[in-house]
N, C-alpha and C positions, 0 to 999 in steps of 0.2 A: 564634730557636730553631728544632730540626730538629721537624718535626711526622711522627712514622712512622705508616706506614698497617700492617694487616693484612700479614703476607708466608707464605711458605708452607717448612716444614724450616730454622727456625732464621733467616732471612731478614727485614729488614725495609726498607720501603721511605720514603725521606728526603728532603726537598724543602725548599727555601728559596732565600736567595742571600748570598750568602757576605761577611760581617764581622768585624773583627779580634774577636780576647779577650781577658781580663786572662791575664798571664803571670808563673808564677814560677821562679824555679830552682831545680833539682832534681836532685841529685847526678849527675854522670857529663856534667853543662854539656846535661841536657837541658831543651830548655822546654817545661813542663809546665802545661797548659788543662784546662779545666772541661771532663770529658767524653772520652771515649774517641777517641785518632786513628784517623781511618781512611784507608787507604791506596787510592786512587780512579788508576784505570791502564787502558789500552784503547788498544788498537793500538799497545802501545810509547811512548804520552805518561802524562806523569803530573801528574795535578793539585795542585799547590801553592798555599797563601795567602801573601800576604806580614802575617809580622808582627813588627811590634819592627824593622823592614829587616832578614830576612832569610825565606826561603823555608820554609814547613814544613808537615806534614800538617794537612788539616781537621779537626775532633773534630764529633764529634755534637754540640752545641752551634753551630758555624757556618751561617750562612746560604746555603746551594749555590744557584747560576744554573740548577741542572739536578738532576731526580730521580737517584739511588742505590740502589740495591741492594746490600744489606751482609749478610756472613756472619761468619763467625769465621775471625779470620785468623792470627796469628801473634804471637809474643812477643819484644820485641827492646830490649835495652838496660834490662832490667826493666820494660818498658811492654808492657803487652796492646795491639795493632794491628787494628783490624777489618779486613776486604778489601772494598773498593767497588767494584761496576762499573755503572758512570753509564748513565744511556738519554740519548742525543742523538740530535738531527737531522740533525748532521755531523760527519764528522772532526776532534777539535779540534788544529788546528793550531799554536794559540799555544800549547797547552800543554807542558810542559818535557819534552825527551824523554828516554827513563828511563835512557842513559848519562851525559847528563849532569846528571843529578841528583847522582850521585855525585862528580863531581869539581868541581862549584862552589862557590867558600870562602863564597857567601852562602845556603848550605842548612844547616839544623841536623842535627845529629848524628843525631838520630830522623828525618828525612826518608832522611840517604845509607843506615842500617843497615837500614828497611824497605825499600828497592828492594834491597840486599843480599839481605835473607832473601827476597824476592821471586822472586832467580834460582831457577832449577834445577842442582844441581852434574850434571857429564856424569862417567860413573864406567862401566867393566867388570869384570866375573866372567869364571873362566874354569873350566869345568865337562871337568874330564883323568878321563875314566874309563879302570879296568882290569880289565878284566871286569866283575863285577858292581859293584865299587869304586870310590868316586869322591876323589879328591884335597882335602885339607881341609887349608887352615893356621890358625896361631893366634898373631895378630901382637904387637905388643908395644906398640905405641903407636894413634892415630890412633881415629877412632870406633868401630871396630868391637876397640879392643886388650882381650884376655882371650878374647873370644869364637872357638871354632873356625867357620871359614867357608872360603868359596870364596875362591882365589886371586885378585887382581884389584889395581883403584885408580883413580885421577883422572885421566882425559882432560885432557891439555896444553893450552894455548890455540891451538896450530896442529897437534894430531895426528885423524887418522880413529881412530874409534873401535877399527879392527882394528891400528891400528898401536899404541895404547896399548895392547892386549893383549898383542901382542908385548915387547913392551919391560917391562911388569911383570912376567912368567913370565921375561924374562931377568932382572931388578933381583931378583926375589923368592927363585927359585929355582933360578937358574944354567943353564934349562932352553931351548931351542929349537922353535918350534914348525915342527909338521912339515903343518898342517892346520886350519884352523876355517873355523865354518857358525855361523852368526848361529842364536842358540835363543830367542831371545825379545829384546825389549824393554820397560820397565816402565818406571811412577815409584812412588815410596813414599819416606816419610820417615821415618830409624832412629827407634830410641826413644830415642839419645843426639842428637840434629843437630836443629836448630829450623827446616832447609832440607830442601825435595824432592830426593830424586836421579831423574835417567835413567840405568838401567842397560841397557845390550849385555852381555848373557847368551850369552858363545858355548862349544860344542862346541868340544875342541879337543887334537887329537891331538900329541903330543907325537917328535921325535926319539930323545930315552931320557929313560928314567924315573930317571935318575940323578938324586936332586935337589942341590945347592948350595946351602943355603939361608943371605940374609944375615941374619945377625942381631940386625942391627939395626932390621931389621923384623919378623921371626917368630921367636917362640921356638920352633915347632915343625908340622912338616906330618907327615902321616898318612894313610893308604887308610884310607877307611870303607864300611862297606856302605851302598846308598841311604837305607835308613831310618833307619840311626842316623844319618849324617850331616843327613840332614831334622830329625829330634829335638834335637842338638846343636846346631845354630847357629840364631843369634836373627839371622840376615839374610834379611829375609823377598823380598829378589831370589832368593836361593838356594831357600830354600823353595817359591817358583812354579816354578823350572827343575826342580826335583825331583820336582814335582807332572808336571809335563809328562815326564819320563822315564818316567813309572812305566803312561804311557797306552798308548804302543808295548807295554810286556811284560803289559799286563794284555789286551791284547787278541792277544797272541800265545798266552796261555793258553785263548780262546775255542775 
């Protein structure tokens, strides 16, 4: 049994050493333990039990070789995940490292989808002012569809984040860029997505303002003024970028 001590903001701290559980199955071919999994990861390894022969998270019920530090972590596969980060004395090396957690057929389904939700998705905004106006679409699918927001999308497995910029403002809006300057970096996670994103927030001036829009991605783009567009979109990357424009003109009014 874990015995928690005292912890500080939600945190509590778990110690023992680690023995199988009873197992049953539980819709979606997850296997399901006495007690909450918790997802234990540090420097890119991840700690696994073996149980039933195959590999899966620990639950607060198992007996850990090494104290933990757990928070709230994430929901995946209709199972609540705690996040653990272990105290050791060394690098554990035996432990599974976290790409291959996902592609091995003796890891259960709740082990590959939490190091899933574990990543970070890499994503840009692109913030086209025209005068006081800033360029706003309203896509049609994907997490952010209904919502008006900045132009943008998913960094590729092999693109720089300035080149995914390019390439959406052409895919998006038929548009060219003529210029951009990095405006920020963030992470934050939508109110739809159960993952962190990092977003590249850039400046970014345009060839013409002609737009092309496909749509099959945006029903519609718009010039807004800063603050309605801060009002109107629920992407709260846009809403720091906006927050940061508005510091140049408030201090050009001093």
């Amino acid at each position: 049994m874990i015995s928690p001590s005292p912890g500080i903001g939600g945190r509590r701290l778990l110690s023992g050493a680690c023995i199988p559980n009873p197992v049953a199955r539980r819709g979606r071919e997850i296997l399901a333990v006495s007690g909450r999994p918790i997802y234990i990861e540090t420097d890119g390894k991840v700690y696994l039990e073996q149980r039933d022969g195959r590999l899966d998270l620990p639950t607060e019920k198992s007996r850990l070789p090494f104290k933990v530090v757990t928070r709230p972590g994430f929901r995946v596969l209709g199972t609540e995940v705690l996040f653990g980060k272990p105290v050791l004395e060394a690098h554990p090396d035996e432990w599974t490292d976290k790409e291959r957690v996902v592609a091995a057929d003796g890891t259960t389904p709740l082990a590959r989808a939490a190091v899933l939700a574990s990543m970070h998705r890499l994503v840009t905004n692109a913030v086209v002012q025209d005068g006081d106006r800033v360029l706003m679409c309203r896509a049609n699918r994907g997490v952010a569809a209904g919502w008006w927001n900045l132009p943008g999308g998913f960094v590729e497995w092999d693109e720089h984040p300035a080149q995914c910029m390019k390439r959406e403002l052409k895919e998006e809006l038929g548009v060219e860029v003529a210029s951009l300057n990095l405006l920020v970096v963030s992470s934050r996670k939508f109110e739809r997505s159960s993952y962190f994103m990092v977003c590249f927030v850039y400046l970014v001036e345009l060839r013409s303002n002609v737009l092309r829009l496909d749509r099959t991605e945006l029903d519609e783009a718009a010039w807004f003024p800063l603050d309605k567009a801060s009002a109107e979109t629920k992407n709260p990357f846009a809403k720091e970028a906006f927050d940061l424009l508005r510091v140049p003109a408030a201090q050009a009014k001093r």
